[in-house]
C-alpha positions as CSV (number, residue, x, y, z in Angstrom):
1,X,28.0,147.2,120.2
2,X,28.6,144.6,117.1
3,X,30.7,145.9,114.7
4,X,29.5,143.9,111.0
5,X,32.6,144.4,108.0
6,X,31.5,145.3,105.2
7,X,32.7,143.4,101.6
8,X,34.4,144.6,99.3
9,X,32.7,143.8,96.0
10,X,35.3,144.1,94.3
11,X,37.9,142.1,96.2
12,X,35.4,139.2,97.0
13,X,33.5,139.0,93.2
14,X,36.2,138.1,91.0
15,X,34.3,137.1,87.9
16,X,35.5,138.5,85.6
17,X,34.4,138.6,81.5
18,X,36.1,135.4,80.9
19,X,34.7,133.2,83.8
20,X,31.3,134.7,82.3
21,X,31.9,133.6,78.9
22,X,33.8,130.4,79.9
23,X,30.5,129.2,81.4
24,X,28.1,129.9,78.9
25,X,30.3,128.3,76.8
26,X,30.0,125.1,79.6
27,X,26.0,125.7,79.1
28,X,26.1,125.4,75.5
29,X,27.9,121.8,75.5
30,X,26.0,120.8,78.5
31,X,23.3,118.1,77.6
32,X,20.7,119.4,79.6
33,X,20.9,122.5,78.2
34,X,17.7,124.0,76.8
35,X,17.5,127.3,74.7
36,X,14.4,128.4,75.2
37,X,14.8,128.7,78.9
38,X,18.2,130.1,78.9
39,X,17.7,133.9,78.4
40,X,21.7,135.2,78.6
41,X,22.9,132.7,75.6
42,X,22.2,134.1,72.4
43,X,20.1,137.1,73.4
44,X,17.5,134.7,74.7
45,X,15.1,134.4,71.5
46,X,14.8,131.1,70.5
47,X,11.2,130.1,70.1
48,X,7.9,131.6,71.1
49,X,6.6,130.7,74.8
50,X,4.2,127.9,75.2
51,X,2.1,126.7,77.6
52,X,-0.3,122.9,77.9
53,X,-3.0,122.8,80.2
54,X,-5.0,119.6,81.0
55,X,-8.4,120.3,81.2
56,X,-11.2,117.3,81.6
57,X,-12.1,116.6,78.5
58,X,-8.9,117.6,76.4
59,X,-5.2,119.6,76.3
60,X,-4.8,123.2,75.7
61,X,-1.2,124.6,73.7
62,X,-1.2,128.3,74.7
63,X,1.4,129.7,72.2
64,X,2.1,133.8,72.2
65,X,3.1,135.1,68.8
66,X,2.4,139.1,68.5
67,X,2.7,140.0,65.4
68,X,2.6,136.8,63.4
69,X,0.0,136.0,60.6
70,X,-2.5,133.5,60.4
71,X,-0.6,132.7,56.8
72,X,2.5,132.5,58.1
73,X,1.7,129.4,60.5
74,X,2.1,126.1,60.0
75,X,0.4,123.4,62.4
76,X,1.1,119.9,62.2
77,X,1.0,116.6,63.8
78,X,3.7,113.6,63.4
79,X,2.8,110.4,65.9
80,X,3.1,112.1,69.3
81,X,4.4,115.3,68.2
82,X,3.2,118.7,67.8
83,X,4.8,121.3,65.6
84,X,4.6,125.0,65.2
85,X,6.6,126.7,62.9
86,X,6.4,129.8,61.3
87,X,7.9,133.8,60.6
88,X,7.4,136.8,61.9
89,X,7.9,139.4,59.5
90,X,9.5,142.8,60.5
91,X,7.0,145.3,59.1
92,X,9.0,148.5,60.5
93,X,11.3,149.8,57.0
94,X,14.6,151.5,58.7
95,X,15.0,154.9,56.5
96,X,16.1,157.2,59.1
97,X,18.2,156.6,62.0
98,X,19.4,153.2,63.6
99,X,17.7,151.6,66.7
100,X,18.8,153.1,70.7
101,X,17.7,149.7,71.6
102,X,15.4,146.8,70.2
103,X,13.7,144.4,72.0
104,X,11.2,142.9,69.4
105,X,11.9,140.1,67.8
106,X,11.4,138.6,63.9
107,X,12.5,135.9,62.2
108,X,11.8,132.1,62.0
109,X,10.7,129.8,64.7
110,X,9.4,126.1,65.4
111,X,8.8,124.0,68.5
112,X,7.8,120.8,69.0
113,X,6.0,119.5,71.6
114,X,5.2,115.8,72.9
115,X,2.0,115.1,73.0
116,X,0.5,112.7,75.5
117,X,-0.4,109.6,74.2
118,X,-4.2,110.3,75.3
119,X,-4.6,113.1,72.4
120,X,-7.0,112.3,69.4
121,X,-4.6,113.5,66.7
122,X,-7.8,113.5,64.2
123,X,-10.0,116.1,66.1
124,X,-7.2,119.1,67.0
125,X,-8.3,122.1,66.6
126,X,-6.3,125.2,65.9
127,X,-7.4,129.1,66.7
128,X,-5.6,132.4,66.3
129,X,-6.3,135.3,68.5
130,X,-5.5,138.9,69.9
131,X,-1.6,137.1,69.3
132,X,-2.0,134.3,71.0
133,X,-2.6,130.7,69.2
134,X,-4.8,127.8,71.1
135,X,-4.8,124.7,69.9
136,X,-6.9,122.3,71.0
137,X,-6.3,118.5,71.7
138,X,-9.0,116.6,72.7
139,X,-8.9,113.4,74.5
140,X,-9.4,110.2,73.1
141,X,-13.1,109.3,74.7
142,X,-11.6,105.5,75.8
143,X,-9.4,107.6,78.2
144,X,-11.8,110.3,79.6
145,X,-13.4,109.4,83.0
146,X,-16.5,107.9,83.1
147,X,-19.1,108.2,85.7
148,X,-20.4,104.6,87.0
149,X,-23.8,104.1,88.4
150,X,-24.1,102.3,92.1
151,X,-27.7,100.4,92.1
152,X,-28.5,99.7,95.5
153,X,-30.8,96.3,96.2
């Protein structure tokens, strides 16, 4: 018969608050540190999720924003670079009561994202629906594969 010790979890974990806080404090000067993927610094809302797809023909920017208006968007492109920025508005008025716990989020936002040099910044499309944004980024047509004819003699 094996006999297997058991840990004390409280002997053997001795992080306590202030290692906690004296590494997130480490993440927030670390270079490579990115906000958006970081979900215990600063509650974890920093921008909206996003996600490019490349497709055959052209680039698709998933972006999901419940809750946001179409007026409240703004969609623009500088050289290689895609911006989204906008506000979502809380709607709810607060007259009775305070929150148990929140988990939706309102405020401003923007990200910007790098385009590959491929995109045709003159045909992007843009399209707003159920709460999720698509824009669309065609390819320019000097890049998109081409099928080539063998002739046999």
């Amino acid at each position: 018969m094996n006999l297997v010790r058991r840990k004390n979890p409280a002997v053997t974990n001795r992080d306590t608050g202030l290692d906690q806080l004296q590494r997130n404090i480490n993440r927030l000067f670390d270079l490579d540190w990115d906000f958006d993927r970081d979900p215990d610094l600063f509650g974890g809302m920093g921008a909206p999720a996003v996600d490019l797809v490349e497709e055959e023909d052209n680039f698709l920017v998933s972006c999901d924003l419940p809750g946001v208006n179409k007026d409240d968007l703004d969609i623009s492109v500088s050289g290689n670079a895609l911006t989204i920025k906008g506000e979502k508005k809380d709607s709810r008025e607060e007259k009775e009561g305070r929150y148990y716990r929140r988990e939706t989020w309102s405020g401003s936002f923007q990200r910007t994202i790098t385009l590959p040099e491929t995109v045709d910044p003159n045909r992007i499309d843009a399209e707003m629906k159920n709460g999720v944004l698509t824009v669309t980024l065609p390819k320019r047509e000097e890049v998109k594969p081409r099928q080539i004819d063998v002739k046999v003699k």
